[in-house]
ROSE-4610 file (N, C-alpha, C; in Angstrom, 1 decimal, always signed):
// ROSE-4610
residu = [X/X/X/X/X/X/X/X/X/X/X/X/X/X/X/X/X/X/X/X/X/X/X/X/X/X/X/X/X/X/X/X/X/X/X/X/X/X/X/X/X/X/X/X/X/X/X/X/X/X/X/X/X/X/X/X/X/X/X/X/X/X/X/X/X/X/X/X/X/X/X/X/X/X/X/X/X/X/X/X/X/X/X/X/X/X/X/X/X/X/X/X/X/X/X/X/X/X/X/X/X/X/X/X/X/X/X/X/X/X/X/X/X/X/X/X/X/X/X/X/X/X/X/X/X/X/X/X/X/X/X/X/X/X/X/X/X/X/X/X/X/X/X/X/X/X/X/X/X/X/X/X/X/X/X/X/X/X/X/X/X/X/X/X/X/X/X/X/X/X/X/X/X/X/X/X/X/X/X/X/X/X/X/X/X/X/X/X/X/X/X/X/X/X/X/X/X/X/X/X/X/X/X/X/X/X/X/X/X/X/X/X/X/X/X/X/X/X/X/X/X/X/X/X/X/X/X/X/X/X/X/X/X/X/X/X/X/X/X/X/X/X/X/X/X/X]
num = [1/1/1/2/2/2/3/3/3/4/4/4/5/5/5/6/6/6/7/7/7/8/8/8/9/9/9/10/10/10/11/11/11/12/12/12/13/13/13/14/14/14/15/15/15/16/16/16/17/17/17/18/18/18/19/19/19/20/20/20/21/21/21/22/22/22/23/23/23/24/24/24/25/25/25/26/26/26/27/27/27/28/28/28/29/29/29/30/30/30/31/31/31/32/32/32/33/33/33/34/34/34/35/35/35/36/36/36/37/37/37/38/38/38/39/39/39/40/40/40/41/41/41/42/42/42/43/43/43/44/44/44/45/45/45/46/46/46/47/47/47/48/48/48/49/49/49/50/50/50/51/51/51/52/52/52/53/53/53/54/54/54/55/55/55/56/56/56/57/57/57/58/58/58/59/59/59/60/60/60/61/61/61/62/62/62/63/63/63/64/64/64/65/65/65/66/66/66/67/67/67/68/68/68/69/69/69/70/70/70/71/71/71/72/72/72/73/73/73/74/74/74/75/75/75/76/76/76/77/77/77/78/78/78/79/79/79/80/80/80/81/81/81/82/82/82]
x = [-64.5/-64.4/-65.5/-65.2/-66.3/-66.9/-68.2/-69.5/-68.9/-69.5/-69.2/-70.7/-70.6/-71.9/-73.2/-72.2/-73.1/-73.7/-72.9/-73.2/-73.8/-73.9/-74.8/-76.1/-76.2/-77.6/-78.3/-77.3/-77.9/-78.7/-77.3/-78.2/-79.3/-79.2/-80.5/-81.8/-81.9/-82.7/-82.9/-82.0/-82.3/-83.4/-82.9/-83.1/-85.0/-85.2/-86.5/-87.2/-86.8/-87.7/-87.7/-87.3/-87.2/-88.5/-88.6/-89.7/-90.6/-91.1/-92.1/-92.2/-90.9/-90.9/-90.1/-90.6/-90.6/-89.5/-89.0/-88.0/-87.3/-86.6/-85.6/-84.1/-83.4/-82.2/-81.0/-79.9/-79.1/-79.2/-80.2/-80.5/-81.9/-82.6/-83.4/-83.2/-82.6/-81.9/-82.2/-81.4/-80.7/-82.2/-82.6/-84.5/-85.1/-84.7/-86.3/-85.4/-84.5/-83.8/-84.0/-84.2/-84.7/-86.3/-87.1/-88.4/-88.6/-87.6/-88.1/-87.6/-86.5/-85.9/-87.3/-87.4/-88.6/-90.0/-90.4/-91.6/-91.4/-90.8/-90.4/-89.7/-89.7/-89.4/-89.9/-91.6/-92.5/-92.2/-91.8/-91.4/-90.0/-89.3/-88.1/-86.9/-87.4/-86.3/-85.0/-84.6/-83.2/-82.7/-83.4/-82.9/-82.6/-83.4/-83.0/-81.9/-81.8/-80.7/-79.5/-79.4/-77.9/-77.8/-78.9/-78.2/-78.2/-78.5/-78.0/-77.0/-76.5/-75.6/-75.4/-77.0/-77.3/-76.9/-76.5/-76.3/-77.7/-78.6/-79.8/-80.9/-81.9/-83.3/-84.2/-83.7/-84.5/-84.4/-82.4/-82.5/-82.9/-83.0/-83.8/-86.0/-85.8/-87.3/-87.4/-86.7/-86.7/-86.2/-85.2/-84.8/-86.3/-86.9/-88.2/-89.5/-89.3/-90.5/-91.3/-91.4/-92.1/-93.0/-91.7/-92.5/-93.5/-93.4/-94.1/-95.5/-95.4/-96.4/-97.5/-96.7/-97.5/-98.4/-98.1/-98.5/-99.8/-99.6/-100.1/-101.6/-101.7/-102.4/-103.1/-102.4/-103.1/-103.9/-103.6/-104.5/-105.7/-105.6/-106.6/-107.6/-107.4/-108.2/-109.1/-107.9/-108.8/-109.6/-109.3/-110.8/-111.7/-112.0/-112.7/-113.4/-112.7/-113.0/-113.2/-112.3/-111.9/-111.4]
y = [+103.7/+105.2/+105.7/+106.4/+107.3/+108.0/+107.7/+109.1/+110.4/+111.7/+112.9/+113.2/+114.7/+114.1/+114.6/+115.4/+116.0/+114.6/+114.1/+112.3/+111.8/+112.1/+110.9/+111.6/+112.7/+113.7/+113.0/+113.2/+113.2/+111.7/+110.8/+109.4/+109.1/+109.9/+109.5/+110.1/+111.3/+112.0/+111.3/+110.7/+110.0/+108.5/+108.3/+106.6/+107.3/+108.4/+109.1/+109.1/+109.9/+109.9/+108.8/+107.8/+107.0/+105.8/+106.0/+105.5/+106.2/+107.4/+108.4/+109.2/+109.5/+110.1/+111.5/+112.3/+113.7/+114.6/+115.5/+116.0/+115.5/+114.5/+113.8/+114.0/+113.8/+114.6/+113.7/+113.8/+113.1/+113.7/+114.9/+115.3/+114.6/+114.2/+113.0/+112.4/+111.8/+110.5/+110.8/+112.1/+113.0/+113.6/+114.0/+114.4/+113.9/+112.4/+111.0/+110.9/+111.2/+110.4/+111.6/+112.7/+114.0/+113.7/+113.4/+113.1/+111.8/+110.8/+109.6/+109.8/+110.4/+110.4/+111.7/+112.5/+113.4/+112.9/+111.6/+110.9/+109.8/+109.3/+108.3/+108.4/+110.1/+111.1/+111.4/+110.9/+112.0/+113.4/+114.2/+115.5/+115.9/+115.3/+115.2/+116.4/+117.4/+118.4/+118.7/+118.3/+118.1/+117.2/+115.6/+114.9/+114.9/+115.5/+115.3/+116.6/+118.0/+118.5/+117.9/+117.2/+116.3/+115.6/+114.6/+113.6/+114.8/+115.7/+116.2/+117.0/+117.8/+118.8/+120.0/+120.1/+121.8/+122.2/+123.7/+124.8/+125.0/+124.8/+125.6/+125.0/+125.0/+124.4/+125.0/+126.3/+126.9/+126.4/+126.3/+125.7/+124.3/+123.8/+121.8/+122.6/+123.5/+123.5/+123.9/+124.7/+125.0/+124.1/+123.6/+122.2/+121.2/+120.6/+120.3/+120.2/+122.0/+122.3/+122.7/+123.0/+123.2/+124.4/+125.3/+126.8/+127.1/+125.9/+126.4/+125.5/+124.5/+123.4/+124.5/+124.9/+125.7/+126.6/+127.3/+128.4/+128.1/+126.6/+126.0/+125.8/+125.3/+124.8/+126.2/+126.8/+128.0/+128.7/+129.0/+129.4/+128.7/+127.3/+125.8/+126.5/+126.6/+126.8/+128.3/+128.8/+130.4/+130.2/+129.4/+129.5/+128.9/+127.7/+126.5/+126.8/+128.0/+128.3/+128.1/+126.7/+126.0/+126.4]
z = [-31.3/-31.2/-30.3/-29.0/-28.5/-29.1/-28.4/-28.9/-28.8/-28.9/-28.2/-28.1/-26.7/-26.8/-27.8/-28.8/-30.0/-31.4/-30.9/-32.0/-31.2/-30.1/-29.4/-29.5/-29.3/-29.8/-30.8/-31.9/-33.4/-33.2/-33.5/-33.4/-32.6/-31.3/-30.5/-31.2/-31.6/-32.5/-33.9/-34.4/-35.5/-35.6/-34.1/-33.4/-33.2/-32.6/-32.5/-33.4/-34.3/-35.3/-36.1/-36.4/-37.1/-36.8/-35.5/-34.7/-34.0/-34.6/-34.5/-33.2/-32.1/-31.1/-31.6/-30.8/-30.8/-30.3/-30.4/-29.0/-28.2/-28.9/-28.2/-28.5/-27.5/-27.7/-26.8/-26.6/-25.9/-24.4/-24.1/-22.9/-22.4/-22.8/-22.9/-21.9/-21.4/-20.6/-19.6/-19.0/-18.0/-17.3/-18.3/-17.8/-16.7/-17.8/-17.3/-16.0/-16.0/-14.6/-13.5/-13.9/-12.8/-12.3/-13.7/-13.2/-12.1/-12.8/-12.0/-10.4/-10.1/-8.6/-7.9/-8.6/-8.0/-7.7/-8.5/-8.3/-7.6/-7.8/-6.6/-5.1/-4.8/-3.6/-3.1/-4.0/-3.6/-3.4/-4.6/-4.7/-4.1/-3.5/-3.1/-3.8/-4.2/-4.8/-4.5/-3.2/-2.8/-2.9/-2.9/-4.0/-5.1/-6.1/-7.7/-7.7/-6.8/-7.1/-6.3/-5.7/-4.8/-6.5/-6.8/-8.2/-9.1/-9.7/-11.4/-10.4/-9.3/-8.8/-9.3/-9.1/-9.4/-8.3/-8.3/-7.2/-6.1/-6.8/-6.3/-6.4/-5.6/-5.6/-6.6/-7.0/-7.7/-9.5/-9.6/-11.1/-11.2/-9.9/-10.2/-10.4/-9.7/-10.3/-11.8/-12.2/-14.0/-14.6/-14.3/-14.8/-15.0/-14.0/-14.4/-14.8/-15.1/-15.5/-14.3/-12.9/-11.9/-12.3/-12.5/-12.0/-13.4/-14.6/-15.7/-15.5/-14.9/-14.6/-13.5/-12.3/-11.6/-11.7/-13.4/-14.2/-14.6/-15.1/-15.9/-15.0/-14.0/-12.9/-12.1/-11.8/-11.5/-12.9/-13.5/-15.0/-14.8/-14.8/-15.1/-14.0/-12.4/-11.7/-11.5/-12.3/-12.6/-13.4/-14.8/-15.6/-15.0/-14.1/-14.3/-12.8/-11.9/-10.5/-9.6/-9.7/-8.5/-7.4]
């Protein structure tokens, strides 16, 4: 019988915790595989949006977390005054 991909969630999440990982999800997968094509692009953002087939460069950066990482980094150098 096929998964759907709401059972494939659960069990992945169950498979998680059961082995003390956190926030894992049947979107999990789909992630590591945005990070890995972007780090081994050396930043490559038109590649990881051609493989997931987002519309836009902008939803592959929220998709990865960019524009909240950037937040993140800019704050860091405001306190520390870099």
């Amino acid at each position: 019988e096929a998964l759907t991909q709401k059972s494939f969630s659960d069990k992945l999440k169950e498979v998680g915790e059961a082995i003390g990982l956190e926030h894992i999800t049947g979107h999990s997968p789909r992630k590591t595989y945005a990070t890995k094509i972007y780090t081994e692009t050396n930043g490559n953002l038109e590649a990881v949006r051609i493989a997931l087939g987002h519309k836009s460069i902008e939803e592959t950066k929220r998709y990865l977390g960019l524009k909240e990482q950037m937040a993140k980094d800019a704050a860091r150098i405001a306190d520390t005054g870099i």
